[in-house]
C-alpha positions as CSV (number, residue, x, y, z in Angstrom):
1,X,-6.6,-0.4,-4.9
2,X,-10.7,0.0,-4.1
3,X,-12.3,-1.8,-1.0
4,X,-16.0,-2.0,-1.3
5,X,-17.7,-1.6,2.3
6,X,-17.8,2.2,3.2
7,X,-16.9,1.6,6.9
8,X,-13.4,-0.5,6.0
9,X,-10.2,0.7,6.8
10,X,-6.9,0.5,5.2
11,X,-3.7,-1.3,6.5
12,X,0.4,-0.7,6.3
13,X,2.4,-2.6,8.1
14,X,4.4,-0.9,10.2
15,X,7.8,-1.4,9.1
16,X,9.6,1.8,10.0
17,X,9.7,2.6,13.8
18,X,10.1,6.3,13.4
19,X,7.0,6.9,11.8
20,X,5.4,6.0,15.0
21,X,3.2,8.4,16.5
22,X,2.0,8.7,19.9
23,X,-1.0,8.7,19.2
24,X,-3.3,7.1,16.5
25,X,-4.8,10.8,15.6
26,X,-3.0,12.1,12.3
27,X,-4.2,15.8,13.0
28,X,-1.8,15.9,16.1
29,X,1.3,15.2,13.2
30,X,2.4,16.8,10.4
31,X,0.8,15.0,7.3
32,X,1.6,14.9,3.4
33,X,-0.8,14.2,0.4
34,X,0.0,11.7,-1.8
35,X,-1.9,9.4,-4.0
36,X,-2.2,6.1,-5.6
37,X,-3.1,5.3,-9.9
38,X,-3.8,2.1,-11.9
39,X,-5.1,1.5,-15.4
40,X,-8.2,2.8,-14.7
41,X,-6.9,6.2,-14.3
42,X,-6.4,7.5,-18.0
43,X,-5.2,10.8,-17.5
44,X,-3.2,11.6,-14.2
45,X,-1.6,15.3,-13.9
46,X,1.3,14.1,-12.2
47,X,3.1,18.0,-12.2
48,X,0.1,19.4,-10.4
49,X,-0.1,16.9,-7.9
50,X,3.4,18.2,-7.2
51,X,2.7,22.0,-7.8
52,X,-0.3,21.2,-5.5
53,X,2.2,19.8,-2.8
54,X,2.1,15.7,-3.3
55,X,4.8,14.3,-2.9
56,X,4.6,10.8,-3.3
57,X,2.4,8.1,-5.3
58,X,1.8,4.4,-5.4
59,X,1.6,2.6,-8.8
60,X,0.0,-0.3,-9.7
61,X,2.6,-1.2,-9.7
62,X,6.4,-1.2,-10.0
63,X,8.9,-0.1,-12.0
64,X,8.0,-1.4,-15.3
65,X,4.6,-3.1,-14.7
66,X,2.1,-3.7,-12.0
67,X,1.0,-7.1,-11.1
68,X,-2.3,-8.9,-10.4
69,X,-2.2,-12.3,-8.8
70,X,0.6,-14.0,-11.2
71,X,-1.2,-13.1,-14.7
72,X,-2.1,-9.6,-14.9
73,X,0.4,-7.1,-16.0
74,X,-1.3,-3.8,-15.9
75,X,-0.9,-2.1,-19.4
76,X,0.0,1.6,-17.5
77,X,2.2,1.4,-15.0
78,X,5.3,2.7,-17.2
79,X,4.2,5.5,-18.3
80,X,2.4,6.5,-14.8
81,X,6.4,5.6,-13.4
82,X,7.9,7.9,-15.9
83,X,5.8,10.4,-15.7
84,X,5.8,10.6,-11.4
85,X,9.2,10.3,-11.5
86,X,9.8,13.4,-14.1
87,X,7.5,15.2,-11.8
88,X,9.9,14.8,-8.9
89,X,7.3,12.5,-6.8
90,X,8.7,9.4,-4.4
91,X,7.0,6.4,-5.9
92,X,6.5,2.8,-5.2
93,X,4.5,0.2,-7.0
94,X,1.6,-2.5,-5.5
95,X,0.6,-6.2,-6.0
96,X,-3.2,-6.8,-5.8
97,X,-3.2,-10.4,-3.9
98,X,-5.2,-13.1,-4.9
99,X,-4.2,-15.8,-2.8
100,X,-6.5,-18.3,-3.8
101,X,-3.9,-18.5,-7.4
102,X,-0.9,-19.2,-5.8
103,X,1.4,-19.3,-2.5
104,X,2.4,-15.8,-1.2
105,X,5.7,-16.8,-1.9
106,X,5.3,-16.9,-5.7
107,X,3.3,-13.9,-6.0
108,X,6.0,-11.9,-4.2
109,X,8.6,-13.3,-6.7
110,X,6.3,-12.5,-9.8
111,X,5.8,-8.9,-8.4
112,X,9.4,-8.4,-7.6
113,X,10.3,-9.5,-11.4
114,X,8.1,-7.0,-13.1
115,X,8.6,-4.2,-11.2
116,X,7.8,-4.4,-7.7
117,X,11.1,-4.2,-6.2
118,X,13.0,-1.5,-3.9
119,X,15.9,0.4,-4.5
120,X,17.9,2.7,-1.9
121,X,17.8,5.9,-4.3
122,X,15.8,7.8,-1.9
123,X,13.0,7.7,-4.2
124,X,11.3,4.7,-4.2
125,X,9.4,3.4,-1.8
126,X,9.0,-0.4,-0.5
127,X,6.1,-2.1,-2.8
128,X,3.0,-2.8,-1.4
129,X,0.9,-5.5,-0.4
130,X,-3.0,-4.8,-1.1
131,X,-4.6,-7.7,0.3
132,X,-8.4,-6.9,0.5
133,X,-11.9,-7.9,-0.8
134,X,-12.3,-10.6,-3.5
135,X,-13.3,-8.8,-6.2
136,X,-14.7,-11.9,-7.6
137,X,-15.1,-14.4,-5.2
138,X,-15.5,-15.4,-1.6
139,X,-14.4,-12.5,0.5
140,X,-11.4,-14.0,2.2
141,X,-10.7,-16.1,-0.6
142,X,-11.7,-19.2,0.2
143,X,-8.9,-19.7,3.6
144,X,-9.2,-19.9,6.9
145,X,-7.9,-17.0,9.0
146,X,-4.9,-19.5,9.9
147,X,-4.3,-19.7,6.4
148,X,-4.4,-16.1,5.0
149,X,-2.0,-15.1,8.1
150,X,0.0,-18.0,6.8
151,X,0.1,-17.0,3.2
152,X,0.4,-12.8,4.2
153,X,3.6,-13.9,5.7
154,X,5.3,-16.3,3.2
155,X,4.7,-13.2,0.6
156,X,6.5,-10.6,3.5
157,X,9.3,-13.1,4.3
158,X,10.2,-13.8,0.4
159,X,10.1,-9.7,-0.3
160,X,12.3,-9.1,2.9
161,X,15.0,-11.7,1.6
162,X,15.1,-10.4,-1.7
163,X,15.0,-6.8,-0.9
164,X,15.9,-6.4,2.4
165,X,12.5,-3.8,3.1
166,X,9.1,-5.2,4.3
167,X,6.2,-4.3,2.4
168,X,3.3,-2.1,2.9
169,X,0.2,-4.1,3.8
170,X,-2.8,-2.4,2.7
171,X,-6.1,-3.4,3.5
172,X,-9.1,-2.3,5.5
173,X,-10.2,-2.5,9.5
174,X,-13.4,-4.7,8.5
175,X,-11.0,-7.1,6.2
176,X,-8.3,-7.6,8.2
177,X,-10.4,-8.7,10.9
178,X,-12.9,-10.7,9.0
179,X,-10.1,-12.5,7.2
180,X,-7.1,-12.8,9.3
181,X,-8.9,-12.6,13.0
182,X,-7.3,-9.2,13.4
183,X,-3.8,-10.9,13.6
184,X,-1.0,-8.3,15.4
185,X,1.3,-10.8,13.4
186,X,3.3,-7.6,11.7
187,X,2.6,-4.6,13.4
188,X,6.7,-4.8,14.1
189,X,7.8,-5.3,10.4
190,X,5.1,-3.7,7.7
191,X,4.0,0.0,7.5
192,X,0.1,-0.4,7.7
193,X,-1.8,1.7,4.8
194,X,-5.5,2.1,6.0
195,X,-8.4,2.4,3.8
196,X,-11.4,4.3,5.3
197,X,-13.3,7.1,3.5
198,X,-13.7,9.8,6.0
199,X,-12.9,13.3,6.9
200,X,-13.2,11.9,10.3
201,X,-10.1,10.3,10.8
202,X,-8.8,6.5,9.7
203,X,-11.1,4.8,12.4
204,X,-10.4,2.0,14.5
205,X,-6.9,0.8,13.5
206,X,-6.2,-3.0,13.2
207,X,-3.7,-5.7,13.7
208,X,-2.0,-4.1,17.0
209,X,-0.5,-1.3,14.8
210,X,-0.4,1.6,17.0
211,X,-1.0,3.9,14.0
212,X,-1.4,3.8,10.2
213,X,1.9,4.8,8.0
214,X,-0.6,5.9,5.3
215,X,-4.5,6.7,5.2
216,X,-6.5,6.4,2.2
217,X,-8.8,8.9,2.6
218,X,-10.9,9.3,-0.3
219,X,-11.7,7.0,-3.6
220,X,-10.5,10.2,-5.2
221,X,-7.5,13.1,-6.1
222,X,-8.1,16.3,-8.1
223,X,-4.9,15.3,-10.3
224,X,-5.9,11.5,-10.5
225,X,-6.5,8.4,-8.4
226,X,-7.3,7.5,-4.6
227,X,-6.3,10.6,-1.9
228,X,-3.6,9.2,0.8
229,X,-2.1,11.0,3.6
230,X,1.0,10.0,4.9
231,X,1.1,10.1,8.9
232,X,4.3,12.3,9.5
233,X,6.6,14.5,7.7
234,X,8.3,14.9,4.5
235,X,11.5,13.8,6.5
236,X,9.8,10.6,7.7
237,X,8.8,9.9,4.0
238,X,12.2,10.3,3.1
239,X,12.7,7.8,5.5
240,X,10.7,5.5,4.5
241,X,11.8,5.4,1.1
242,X,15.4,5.0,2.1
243,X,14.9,2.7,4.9
């Protein structure tokens, strides 16, 4: 879960009306750390991160492996789940889109069977949609902004009938707009986790949500990972995870 352009900003749909603030600015709110891990974090400290007052991560991805278009299966995520579960942290699982592979439809399906789904055990948290830069490829994927609204939403309608939650969307301010005309398409259903790498603030927030669920902050977390602050309490977390 990287974006590359140092002025983006990162997305969650807001699904949950309570974690709206009334106001954008996340220092007038009670915040708490979290963070989120793939592969390419070896060695995460999952009992510090909670010693240190994290309490919650996001996995690539969820709960037995993490999912990459409809062939990648990353090689991590069940030890990372174990081991932020024994640790006592909320956790939820992501899908790194690629929706020039497939319709959004079957990539929510293929995350959902290998470990993306929700469960109401106050622990778990809806899985996330990180739709972002091509990593290899044209930036939006090749679709018009009609298109990638299209297929955003045929991924959030198939994980809302099969789990009854609506996803995180995670993205950033510059890629949301670029790619998807800065649609306000699911500012009423998805939390809205924003990437932007700042001590300032997340930045200008896209898509008509009011306010991100979750900032990512910084590329990186003493204990492992990306740095995300979540934009309320640890009773609104609970919240979230429970639904």
């Amino acid at each position: 879960m990287k974006f590359t352009p140092a002025a983006a900003a990162l997305l969650l749909c807001p699904a949950v009306a309570f974690a709206l603030p009334s106001s954008p600015r996340i220092e007038e709110r009670d915040t708490v750390q979290g963070f989120d891990i793939s592969h390419y974090q070896g060695n995460v400290n999952f009992q510090a991160a909670y010693n240190s007052g994290a309490r919650f991560v996001i996995i690539k991805a969820l709960p037995s492996q993490a999912t990459e278009g409809t062939s990648y299966i990353d090689s991590s995520f069940s030890s990372h789940y174990s081991g932020a579960t024994s640790a006592g942290l909320i956790r939820g699982g992501y899908h790194f889109a690629h929706p020039d592979s497939s319709s959004g439809a079957t990539q929510a399906n293929y995350f959902l069977a290998h470990g993306g789904g929700w469960s109401a055990d106050g622990i778990t948290l809806p899985g996330m949609l990180d739709i972002e830069y091509n990593p290899s490829g044209a930036t939006c994927y090749g679709l018009s902004q009609s298109a990638m609204v299209a297929w955003i939403q045929d991924f959030v309608n198939t994980y809302h009938g099969k789990t009854s939650r609506y996803p995180l969307i995670y993205s950033t301010n510059d890629w949301w707009t670029t790619c998807t005309g800065n649609t306000a398409a699911f500012h009423t259903t998805c939390p809205l986790v924003l990437a932007r790498y700042s001590s300032s603030g997340p930045g200008t927030i896209p898509g008509g949500w009011p306010y991100q669920t979750i900032w990512q902050n910084a590329d990186t977390y003493t204990y492992g990972g990306d740095s995300d602050i979540f934009n309320g309490g640890l009773t609104g977390l609970k919240k979230l995870a429970t639904g």
